[in-house]
Rosetta silent file (secondary structure, phi, psi, omega in degrees, C-alpha in Angstrom):
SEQUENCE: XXXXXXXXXXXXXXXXXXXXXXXXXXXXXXXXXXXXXXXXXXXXXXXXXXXXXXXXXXXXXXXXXXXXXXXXXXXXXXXXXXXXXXXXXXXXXXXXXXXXXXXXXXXXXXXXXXXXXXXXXXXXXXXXXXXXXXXXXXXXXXXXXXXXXXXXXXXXXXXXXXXXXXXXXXXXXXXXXXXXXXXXXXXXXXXXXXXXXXXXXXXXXXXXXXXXXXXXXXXXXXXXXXXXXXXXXXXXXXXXXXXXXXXXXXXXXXXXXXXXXXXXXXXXXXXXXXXXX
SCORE:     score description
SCORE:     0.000 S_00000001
   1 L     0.000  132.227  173.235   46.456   56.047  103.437 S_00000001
   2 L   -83.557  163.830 -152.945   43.790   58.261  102.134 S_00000001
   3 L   -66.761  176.577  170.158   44.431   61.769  101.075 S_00000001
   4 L  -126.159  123.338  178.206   43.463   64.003  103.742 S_00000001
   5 L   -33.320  175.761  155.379   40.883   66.922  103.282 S_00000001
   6 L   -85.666  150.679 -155.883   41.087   70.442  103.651 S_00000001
   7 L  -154.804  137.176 -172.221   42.383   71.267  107.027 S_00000001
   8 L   -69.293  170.987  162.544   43.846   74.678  108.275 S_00000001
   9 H   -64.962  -35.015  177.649   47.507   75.031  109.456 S_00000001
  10 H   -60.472  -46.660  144.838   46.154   75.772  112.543 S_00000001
  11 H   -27.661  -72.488  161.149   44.547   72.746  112.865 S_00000001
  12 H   -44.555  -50.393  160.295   47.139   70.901  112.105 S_00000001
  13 H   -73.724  -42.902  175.104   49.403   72.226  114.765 S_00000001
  14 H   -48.333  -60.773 -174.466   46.605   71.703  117.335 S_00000001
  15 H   -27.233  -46.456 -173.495   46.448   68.541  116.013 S_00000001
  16 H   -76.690  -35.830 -171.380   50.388   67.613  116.615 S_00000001
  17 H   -60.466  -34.856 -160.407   49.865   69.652  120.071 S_00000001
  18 H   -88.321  -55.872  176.778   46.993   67.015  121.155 S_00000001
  19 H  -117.553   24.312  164.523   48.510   64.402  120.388 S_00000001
  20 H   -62.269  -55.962 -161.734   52.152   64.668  121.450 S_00000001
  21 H   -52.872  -33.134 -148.521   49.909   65.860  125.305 S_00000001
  22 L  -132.027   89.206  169.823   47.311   62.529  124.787 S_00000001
  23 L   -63.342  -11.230 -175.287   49.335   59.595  123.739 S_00000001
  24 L   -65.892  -56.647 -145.298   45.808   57.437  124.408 S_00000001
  25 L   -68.117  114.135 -168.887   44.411   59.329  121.432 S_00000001
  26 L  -106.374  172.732 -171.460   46.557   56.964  118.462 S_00000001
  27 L   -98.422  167.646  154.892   46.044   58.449  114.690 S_00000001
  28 L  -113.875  172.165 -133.999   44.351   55.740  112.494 S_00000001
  29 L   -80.489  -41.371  175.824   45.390   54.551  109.084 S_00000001
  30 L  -178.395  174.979  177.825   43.842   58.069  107.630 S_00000001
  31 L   -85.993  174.203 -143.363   40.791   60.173  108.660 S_00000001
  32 L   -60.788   -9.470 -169.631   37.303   58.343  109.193 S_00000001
  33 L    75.886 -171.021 -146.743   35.986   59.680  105.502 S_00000001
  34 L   -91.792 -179.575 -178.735   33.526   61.031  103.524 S_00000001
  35 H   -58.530  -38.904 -168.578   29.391   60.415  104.268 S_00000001
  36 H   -86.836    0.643  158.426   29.273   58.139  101.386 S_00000001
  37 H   -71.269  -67.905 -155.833   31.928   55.874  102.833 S_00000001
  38 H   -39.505  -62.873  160.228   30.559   56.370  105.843 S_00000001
  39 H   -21.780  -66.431 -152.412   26.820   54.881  104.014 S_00000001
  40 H   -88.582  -26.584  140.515   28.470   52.217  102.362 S_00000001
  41 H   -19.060  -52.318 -178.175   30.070   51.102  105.534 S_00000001
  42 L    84.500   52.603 -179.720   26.757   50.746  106.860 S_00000001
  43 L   163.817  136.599 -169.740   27.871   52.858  110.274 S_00000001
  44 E  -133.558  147.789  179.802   28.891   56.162  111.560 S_00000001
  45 E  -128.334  136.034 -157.185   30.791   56.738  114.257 S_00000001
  46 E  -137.271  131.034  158.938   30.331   59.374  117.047 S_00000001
  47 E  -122.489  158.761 -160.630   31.895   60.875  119.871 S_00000001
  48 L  -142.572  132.518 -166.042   30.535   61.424  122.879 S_00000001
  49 L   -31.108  178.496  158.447   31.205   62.330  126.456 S_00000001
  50 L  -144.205   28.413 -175.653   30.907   59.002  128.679 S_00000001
  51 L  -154.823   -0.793 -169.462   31.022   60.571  132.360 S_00000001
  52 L   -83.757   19.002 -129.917   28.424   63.728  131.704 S_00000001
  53 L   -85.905  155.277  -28.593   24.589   62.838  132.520 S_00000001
  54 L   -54.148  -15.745 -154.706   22.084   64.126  131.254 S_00000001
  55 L  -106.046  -42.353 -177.725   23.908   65.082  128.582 S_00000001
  56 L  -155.323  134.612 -174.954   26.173   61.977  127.275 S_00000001
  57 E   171.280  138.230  175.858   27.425   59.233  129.850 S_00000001
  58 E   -86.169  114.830  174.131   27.498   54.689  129.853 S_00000001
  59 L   -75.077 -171.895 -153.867   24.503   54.056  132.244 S_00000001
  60 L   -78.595    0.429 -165.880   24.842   51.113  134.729 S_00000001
  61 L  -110.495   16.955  165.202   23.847   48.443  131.786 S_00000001
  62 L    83.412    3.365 -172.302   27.315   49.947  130.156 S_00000001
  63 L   -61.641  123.112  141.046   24.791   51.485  127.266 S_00000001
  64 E   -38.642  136.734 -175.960   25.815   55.474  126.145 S_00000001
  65 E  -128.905 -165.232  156.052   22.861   57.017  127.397 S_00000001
  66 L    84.328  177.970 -162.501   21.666   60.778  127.488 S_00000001
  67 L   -82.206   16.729  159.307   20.369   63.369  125.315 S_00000001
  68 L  -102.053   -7.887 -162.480   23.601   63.455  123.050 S_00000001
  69 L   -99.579  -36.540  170.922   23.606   59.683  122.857 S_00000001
  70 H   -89.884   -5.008  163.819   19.760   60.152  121.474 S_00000001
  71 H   -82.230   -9.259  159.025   20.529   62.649  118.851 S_00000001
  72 H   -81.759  -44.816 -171.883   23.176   60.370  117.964 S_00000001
  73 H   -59.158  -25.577 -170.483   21.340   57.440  117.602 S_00000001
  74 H  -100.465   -6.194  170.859   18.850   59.612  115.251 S_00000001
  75 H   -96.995  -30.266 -170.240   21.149   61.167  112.901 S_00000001
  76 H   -42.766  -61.312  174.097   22.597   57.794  112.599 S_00000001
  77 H   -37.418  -76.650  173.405   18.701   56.713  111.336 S_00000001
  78 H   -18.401  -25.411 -163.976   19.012   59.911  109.232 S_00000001
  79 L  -107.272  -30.170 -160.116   21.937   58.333  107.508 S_00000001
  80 L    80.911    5.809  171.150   20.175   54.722  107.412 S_00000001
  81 L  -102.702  150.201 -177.962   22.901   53.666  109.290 S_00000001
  82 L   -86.753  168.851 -154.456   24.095   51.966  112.503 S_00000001
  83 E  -106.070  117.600  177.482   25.820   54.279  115.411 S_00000001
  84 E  -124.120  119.132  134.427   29.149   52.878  116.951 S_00000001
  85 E   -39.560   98.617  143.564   29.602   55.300  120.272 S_00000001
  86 E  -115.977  116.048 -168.624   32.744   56.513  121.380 S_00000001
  87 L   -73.322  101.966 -177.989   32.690   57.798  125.138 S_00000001
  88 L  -112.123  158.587 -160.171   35.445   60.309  125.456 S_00000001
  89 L   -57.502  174.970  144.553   36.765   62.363  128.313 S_00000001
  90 L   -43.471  -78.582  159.021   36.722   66.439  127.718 S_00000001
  91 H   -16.819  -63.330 -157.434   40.660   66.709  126.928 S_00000001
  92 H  -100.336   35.431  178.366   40.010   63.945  124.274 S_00000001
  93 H   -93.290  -61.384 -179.649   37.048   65.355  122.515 S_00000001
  94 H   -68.885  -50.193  141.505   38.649   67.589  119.776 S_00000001
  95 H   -15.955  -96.105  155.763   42.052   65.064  119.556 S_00000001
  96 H    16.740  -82.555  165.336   39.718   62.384  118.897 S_00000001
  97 H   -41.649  -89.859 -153.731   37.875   64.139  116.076 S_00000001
  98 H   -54.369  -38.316 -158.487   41.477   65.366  113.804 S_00000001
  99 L   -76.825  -20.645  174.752   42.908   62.055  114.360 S_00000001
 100 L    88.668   12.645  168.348   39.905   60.333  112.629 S_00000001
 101 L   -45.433  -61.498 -174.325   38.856   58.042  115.851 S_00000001
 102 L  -104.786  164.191  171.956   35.536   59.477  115.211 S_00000001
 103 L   -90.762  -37.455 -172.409   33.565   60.715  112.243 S_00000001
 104 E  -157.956  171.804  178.075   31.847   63.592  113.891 S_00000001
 105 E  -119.146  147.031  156.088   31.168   64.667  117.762 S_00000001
 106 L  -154.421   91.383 -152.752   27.962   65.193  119.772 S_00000001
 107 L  -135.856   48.851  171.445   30.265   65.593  122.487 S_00000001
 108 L    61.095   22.611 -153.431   28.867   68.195  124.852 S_00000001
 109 L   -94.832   79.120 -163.985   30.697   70.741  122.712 S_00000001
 110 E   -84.467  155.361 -151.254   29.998   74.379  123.553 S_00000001
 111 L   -89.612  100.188 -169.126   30.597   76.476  121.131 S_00000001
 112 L  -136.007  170.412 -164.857   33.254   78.907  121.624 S_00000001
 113 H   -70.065  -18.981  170.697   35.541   80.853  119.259 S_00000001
 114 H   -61.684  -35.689 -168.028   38.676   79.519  120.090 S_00000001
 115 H   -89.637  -18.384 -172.360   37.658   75.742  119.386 S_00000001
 116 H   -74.633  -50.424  166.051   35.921   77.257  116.510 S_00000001
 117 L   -35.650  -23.573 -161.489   39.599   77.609  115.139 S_00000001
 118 L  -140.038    1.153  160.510   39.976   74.134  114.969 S_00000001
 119 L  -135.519  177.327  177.132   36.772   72.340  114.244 S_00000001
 120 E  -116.078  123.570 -171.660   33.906   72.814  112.231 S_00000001
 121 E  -104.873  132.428  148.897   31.082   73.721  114.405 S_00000001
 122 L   -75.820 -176.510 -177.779   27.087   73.156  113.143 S_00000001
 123 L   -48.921  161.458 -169.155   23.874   74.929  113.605 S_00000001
 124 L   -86.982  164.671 -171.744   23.695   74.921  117.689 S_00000001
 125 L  -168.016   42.735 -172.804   21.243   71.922  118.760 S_00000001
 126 L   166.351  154.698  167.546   21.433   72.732  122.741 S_00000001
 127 E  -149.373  133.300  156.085   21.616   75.479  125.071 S_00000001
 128 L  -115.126   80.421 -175.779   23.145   75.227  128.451 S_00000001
 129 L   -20.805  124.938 -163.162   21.939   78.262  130.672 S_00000001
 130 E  -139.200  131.865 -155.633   24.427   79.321  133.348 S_00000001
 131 E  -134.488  158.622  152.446   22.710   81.516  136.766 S_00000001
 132 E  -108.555  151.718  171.114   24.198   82.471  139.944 S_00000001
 133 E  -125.696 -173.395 -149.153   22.367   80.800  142.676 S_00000001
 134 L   158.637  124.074  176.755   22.101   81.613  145.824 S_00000001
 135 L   -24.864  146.394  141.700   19.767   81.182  149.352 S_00000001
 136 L   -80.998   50.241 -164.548   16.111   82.435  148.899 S_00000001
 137 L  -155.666   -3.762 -169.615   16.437   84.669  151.623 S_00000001
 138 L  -139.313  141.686 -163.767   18.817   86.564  150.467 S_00000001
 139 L   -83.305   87.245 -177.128   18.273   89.250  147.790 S_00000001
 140 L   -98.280   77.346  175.082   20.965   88.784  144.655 S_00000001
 141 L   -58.921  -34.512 -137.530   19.538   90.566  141.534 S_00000001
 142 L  -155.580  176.247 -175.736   22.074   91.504  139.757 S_00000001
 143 L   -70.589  -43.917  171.334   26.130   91.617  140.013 S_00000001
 144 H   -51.442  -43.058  172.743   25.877   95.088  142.309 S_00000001
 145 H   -43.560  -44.841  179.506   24.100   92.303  144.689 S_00000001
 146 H   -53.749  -23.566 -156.104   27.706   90.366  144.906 S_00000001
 147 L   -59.689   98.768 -165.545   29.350   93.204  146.554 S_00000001
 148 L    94.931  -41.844  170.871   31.600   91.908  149.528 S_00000001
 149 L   -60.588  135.668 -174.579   30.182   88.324  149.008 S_00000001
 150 E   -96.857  145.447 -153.187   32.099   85.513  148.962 S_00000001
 151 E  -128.465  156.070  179.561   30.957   83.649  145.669 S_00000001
 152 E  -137.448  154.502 -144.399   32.388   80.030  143.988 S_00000001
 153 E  -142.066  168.751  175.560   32.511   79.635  140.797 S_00000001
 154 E   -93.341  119.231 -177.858   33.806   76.040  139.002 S_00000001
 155 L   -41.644  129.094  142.892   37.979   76.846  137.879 S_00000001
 156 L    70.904   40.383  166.320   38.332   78.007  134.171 S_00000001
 157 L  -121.611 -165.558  178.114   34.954   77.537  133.484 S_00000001
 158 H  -110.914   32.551  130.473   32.488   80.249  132.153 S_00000001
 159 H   -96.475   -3.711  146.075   30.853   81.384  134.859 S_00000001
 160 H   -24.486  -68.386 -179.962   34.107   81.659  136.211 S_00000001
 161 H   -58.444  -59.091  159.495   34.589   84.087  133.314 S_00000001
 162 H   -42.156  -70.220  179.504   31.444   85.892  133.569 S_00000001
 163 H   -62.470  -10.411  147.750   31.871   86.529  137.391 S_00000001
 164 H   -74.588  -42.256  160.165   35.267   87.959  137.244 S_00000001
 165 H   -72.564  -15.579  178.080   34.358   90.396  135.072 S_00000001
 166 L   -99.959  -16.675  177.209   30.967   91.240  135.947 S_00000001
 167 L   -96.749   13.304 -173.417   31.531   90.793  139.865 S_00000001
 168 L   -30.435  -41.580 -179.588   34.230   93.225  140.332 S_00000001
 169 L   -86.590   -0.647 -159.259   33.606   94.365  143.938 S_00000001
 170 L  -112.197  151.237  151.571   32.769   90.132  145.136 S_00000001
 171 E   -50.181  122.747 -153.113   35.188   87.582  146.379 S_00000001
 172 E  -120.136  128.005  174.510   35.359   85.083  143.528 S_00000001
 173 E  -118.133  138.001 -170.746   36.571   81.722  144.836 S_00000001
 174 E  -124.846  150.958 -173.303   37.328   78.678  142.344 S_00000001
 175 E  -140.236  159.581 -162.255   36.776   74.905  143.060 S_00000001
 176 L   -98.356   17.779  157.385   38.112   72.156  140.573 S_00000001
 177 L   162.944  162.429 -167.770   34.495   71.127  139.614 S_00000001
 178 H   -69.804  -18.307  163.436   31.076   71.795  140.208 S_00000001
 179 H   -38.794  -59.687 -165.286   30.790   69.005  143.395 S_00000001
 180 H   -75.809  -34.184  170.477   32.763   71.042  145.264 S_00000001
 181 H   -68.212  -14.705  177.048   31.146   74.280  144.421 S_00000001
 182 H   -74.326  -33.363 -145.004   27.727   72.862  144.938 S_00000001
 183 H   -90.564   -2.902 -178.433   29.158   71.489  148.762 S_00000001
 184 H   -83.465  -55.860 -160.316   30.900   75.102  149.162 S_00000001
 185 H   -56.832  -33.459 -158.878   27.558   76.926  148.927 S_00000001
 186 H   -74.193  -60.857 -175.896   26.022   73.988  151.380 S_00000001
 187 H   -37.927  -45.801 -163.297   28.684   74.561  153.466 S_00000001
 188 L   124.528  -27.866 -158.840   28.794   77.778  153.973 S_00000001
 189 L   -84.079  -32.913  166.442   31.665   78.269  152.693 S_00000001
 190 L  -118.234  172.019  159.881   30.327   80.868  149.971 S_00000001
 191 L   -98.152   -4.345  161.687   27.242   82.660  149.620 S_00000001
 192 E  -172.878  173.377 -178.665   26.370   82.061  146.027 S_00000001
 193 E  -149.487  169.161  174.800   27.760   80.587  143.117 S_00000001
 194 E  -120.742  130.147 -158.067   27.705   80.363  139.624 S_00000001
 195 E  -140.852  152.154  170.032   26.645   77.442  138.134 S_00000001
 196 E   -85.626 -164.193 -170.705   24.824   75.634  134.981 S_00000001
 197 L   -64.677   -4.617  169.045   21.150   74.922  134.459 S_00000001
 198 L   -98.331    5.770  175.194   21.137   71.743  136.453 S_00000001
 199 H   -80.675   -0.863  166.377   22.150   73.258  139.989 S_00000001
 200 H   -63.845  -56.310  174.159   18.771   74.109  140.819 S_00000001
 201 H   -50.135  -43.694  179.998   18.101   70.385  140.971 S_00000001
 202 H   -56.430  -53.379 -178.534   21.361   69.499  142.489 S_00000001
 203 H  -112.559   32.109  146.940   21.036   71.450  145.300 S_00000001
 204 H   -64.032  -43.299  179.452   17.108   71.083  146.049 S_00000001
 205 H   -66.461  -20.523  163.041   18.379   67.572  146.417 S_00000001
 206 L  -109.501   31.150 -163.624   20.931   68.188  148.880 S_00000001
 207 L   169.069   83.067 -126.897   18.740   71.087  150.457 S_00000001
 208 L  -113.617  138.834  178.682   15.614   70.657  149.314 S_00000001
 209 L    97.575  -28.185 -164.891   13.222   74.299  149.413 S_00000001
 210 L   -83.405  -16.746 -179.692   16.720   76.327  150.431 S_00000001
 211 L  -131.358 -173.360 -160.234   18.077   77.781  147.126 S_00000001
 212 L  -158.577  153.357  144.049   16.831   79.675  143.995 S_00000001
 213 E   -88.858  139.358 -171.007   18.325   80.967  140.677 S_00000001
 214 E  -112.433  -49.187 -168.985   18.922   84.371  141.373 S_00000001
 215 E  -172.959  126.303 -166.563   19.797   85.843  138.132 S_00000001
 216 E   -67.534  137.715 -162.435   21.104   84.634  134.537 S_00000001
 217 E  -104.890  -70.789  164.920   24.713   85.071  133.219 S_00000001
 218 E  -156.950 -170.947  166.674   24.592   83.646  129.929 S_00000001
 219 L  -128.848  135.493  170.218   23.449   80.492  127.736 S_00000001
 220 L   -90.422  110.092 -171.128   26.181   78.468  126.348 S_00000001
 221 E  -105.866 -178.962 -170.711   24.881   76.369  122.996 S_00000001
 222 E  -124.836  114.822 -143.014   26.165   73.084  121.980 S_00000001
 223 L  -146.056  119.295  139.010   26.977   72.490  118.079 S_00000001
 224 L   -18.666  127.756  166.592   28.288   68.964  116.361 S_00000001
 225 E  -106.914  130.101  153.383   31.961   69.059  115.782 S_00000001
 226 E  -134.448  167.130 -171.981   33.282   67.993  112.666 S_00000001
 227 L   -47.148  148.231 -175.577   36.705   68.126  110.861 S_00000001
 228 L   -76.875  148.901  179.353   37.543   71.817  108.926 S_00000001
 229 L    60.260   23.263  173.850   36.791   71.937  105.011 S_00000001
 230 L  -109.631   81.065 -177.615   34.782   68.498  105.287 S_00000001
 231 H   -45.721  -65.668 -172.430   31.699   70.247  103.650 S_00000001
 232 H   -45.517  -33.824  149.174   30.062   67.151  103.490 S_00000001
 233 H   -73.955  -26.387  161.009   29.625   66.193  107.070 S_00000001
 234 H   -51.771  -71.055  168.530   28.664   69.696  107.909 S_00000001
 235 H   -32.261  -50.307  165.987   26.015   69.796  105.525 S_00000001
 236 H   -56.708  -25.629  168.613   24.549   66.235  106.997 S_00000001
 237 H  -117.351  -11.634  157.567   24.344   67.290  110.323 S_00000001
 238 H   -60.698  -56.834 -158.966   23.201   71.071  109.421 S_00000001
 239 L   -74.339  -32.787  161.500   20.584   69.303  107.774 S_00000001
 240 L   -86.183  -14.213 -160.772   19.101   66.951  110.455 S_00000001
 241 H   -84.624  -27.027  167.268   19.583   69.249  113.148 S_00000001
 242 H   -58.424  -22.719 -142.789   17.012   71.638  110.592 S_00000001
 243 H  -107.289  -59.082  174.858   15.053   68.393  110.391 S_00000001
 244 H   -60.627  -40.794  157.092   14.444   67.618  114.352 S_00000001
 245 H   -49.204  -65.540  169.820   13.656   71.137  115.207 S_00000001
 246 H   -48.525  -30.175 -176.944   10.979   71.091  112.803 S_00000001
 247 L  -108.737   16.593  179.094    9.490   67.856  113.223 S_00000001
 248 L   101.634  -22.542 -156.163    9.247   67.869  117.235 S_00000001
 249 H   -73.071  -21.132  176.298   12.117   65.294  117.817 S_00000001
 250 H   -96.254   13.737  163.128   14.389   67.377  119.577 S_00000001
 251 H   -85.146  -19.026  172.115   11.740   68.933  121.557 S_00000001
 252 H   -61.747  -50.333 -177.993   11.054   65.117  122.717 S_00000001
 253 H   -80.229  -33.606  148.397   14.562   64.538  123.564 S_00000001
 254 H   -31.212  -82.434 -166.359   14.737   67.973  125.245 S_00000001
 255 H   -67.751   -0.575 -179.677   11.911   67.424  127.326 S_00000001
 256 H  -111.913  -34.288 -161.981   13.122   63.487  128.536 S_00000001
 257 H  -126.744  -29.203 -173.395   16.808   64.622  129.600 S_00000001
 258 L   -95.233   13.595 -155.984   16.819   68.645  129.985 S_00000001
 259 L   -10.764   83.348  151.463   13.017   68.684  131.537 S_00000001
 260 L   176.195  169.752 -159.490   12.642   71.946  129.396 S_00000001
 261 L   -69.435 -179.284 -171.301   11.641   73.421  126.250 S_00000001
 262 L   -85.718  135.984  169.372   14.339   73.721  123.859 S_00000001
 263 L   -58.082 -173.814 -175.395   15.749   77.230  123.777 S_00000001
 264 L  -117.493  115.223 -158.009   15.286   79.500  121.169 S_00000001
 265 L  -106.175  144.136 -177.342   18.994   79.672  118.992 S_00000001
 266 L   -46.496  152.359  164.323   20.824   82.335  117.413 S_00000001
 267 L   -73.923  -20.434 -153.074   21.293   82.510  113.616 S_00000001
 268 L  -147.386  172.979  142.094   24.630   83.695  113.970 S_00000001
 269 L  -161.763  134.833 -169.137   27.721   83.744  116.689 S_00000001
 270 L   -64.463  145.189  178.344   30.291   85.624  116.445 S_00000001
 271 L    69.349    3.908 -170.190   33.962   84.118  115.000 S_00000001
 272 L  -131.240  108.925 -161.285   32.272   80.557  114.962 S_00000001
 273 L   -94.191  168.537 -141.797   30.657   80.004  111.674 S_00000001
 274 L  -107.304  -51.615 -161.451   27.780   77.318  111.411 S_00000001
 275 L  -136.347  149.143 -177.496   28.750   75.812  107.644 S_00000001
 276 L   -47.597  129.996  128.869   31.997   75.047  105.718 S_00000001
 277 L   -63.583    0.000    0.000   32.855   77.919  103.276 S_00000001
């Protein structure tokens, strides 16, 4: 078994925590190793949502598709190497990773401080915008707008979070996933909701001319996970993700799965640092 890197304590106890809960997730023989294995392998391996579109998800010809599947396939090139895809659930993103299943993630992973404990997050290389939405007919600037409204929000998610605290006087109602909060809003059943940057599409398509973005909550970015104290895979994916911004490609891949420009990303975020110390 090879030696194992540096890795916090903390880690380490998630690590036992994940995968006494997710017996699927098995350890392998040691973790997946350094870049230069990975090189002389000829093949890097990445995980990646499989059930998520646009952003990572196996299209109907069983392919990983979406815009995390083509920034995988291009750091792979970046490496000179081929790509082996693994599509994993939410739960089984961060497991996954400590256990050495994968070499790195570009796993829908937004970047928050708690998870920041227990992976090594890169430079951000996504933003997912999160709005309340909400009839055009009815005026919702701002959070004072909520007042008395009943509003839906997706369970434990972060507009969830935003709209309990910022929505103090509204009825905040939670649904087990964004289906049902798009069909509560349809429905009737609320008058606005908070949702990410694709429910404008979602519900022109089930209501098409009837709803708006009313008014922006936050943006959520999305950063490459890799293992803590593995400098080297930090560095390798800090380094293309500088490299695609700059040369157009992730405004390319942007504009084919997010139809929109790429945001414009912080330098900094607090508690989740960018590169190994």
């Amino acid at each position: 078994m090879k030696e194992f890197r540096k890795i916090t304590r903390r880690s380490l106890l998630a690590l036992a925590a994940c995968v006494a809960a997710l017996p699927a997730i098995q350890a392998t023989d040691a973790f997946a190793g350094t870049v230069a294995e990975a090189k002389s392998k000829g093949k890097v391996v990445i995980g990646i949502q499989g059930d998520n579109s646009p952003w990572g998800f196996v299209n109907s010809s069983g392919v990983q598709d979406g815009l995390d599947a083509d920034i995988g396939k291009a750091f792979a090139d970046s490496l000179g190497v081929k790509v082996e895809f693994v599509p994993l659930a939410v739960a089984n993103r961060i497991p996954a990773l400590l256990t050495g299943k994968v070499d790195v993630l570009f796993a829908t992973m937004g970047m928050t401080a708690e998870r920041a404990k227990t992976i090594q997050y890169s430079k951000p290389y996504a933003g997912n915008v999160l709005s309340v939405y909400g009839p055009k007919d009815k005026k919702i600037a701002g959070y004072d707008d909520l007042k008395g409204m009943n509003v839906g929000v997706p369970k434990s998610s972060a507009m969830d979070t935003s709209l309990t605290a910022g929505a103090k006087t509204a009825n905040i109602l939670r649904f087990d996933d964004d289906a049902a909060n798009i069909q509560a809003l349809i429905a009737g059943q609320v008058e606005a909701v908070g949702g990410n940057q694709f429910y404008g599409d979602r519900l022109n398509a089930a209501a098409a001319g009837k709803y708006e973005s009313k008014f922006d909550l936050t943006t959520l970015y999305n950063g490459a996970g890799t293992r803590p104290g593995e400098k080297d895979w930090n560095e390798s994916v800090n380094t293309f993700i500088d490299k695609i911004k700059a040369d157009g490609t992730l405004a390319k891949i942007y504009a084919k799965w997010m139809k929109r420009d790429v945001p414009a990303f912080p330098d900094s975020l607090p508690d989740i640092p960018f590169t190994v110390k």
